[in-house]
Steps between C-alpha positions, in 0.01 A plus 500: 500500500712299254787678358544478123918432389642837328483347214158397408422826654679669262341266185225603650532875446688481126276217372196765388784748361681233323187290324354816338841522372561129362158583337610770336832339334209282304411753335535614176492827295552572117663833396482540132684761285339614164778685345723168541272213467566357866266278711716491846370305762598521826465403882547698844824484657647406177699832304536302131199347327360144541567505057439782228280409199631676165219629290662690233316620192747352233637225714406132584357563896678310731598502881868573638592508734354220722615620908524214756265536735666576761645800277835395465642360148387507155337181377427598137830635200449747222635434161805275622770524252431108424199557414385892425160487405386343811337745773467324826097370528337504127310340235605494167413236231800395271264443189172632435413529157872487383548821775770417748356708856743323716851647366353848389363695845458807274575594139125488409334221632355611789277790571291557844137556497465532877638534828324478775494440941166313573554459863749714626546417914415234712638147601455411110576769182427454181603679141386406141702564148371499162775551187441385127753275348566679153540327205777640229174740354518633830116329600420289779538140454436410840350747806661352809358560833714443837278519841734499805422419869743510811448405781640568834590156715790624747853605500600163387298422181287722230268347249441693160228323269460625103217413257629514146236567219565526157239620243599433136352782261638288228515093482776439740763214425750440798799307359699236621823580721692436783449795715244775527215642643528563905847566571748553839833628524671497815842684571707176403870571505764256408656308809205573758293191658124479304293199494180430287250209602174396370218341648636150354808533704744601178781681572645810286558419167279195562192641456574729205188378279363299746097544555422594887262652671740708695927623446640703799819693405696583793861703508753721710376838558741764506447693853372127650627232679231277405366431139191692298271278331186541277263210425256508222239285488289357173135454519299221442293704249754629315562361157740230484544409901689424619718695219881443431751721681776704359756522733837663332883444575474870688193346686234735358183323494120442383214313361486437139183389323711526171670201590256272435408630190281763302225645613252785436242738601226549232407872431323650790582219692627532855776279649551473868783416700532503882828476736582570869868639602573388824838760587668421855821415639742211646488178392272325185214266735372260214214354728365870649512610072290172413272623772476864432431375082256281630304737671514777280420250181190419695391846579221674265714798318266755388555508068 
């Protein structure tokens, strides 16, 4: 009889304990907390959570912090000193009606509706928001709806897609302006290495206002050797695509339809907007993002 090397012998023995293992780092599990608002999700063999969505009753809902995910570093910054009113991953509109959403988090423009964990384990989670935007009578103007998805794709790389809908209870006028609407702020610092590109190839400060389909922000992680990036893709049926980019001097980031020009949601009229989050780590790979926008752009997204 043939005798087997040690060594495959011994893959041969820890190969069933180890795949029912590698299986179970893909998935996912939500733990929410009423009293607080939180929507933690989370993956085996990993102690911190994958992100944290903030659903406060008074607040704008947004999600800080963003884990890389292999665990280790913070990829999203609460209210910077540059810039306080920005809470890591949010959507805020700079004018709607006259109402600037986008520099006031609180102080009575937002109030929650709903909170709620639709699918709550598995190799994909999901969690849905619903908050009026208050006008200065204290009425909704606009009844925004945020529909998250993660999904679990390895140590290396997690995807998070949202579905924005806005109702207008009122004629809805979205002004002109440079910035506003989805917004990212990583943990910039002055003096550490951070790089933004677009699909186009622009660099940095280069594509600040440029249209694009895609704008990867990448930067030095504190508790990394290698840099945290986020990627957020726009989608072919969102209004305006490709839309211009903000990109500031801190290298916080996101699509702005405002930039084009106004627009407006008639009353009870729904507006849709769709984006994918690619979150991973090492080094920006223009060609595999052009690929991964290509395929998700092509993909049916259920509305």
């Amino acid at each position: 009889m043939t005798k087997l090397p040690a060594s495959l012998c011994l893959f041969i023995i820890l190969s069933p304990i180890l795949e029912p293992a590698a299986r179970a780092q893909q998935i996912l599990k939500i733990q929410a907390d009423a009293a607080t608002g939180k929507i933690s999700v989370y993956r085996a063999g990993i102690a911190v959570p994958l992100l944290t969505q903030n659903a406060k009753p008074d607040f704008r809902p947004y999600i800080h912090p963003i884990t890389a995910p292999d665990g280790k570093g913070q990829l999203t910054q609460y209210s910077p000193g540059h810039h306080k009113h920005q809470t890591g991953l949010y959507w805020g509109f700079t004018r709607v009606n006259g109402r600037d959403y986008f520099h006031h988090p609180g102080d009575g423009y937002w109030r929650r509706v709903s909170s709620r964990v639709d699918k709550p384990e598995g190799r994909q989670v999901s969690w849905t928001t619903v908050y009026d935007m208050l006008g200065k009578d204290a009425k909704p103007v606009l009844t925004e709806t945020q529909k998250w998805t993660m999904h679990s794709t390895g140590k290396s790389q997690v995807i998070l897609d949202l579905q924005w809908q806005g109702k207008a209870t009122q004629d809805v006028t979205v002004s002109k302006y440079n910035y506003g609407g989805l917004f990212l702020r990583m943990p910039w610092t002055r003096g550490i290495r951070a790089q933004a590109l677009n699909a186009a190839g622009h660099r940095n400060q280069k594509g600040e206002g440029q249209r694009s389909r895609w704008v990867d922000v990448g930067m030095e992680i504190k508790g990394r050797t290698d840099d945290g990036h986020i990627a957020i893709f726009d989608h072919p049926q969102n209004n305006g695509f490709p839309n211009p980019w903000r990109i500031d001097g801190q290298f916080g980031f996101g699509p702005c339809r405002a930039r084009i020009g106004d627009w407006s949601i008639g009353q009870g009229m729904v507006k849709t907007f769709k984006h994918r989050f690619i979150i991973y780590t090492g080094a920006a790979n223009a060609g595999k993002l052009n690929e991964q926008w290509t395929a998700w752009s092509r993909a049916e997204i259920p509305k």
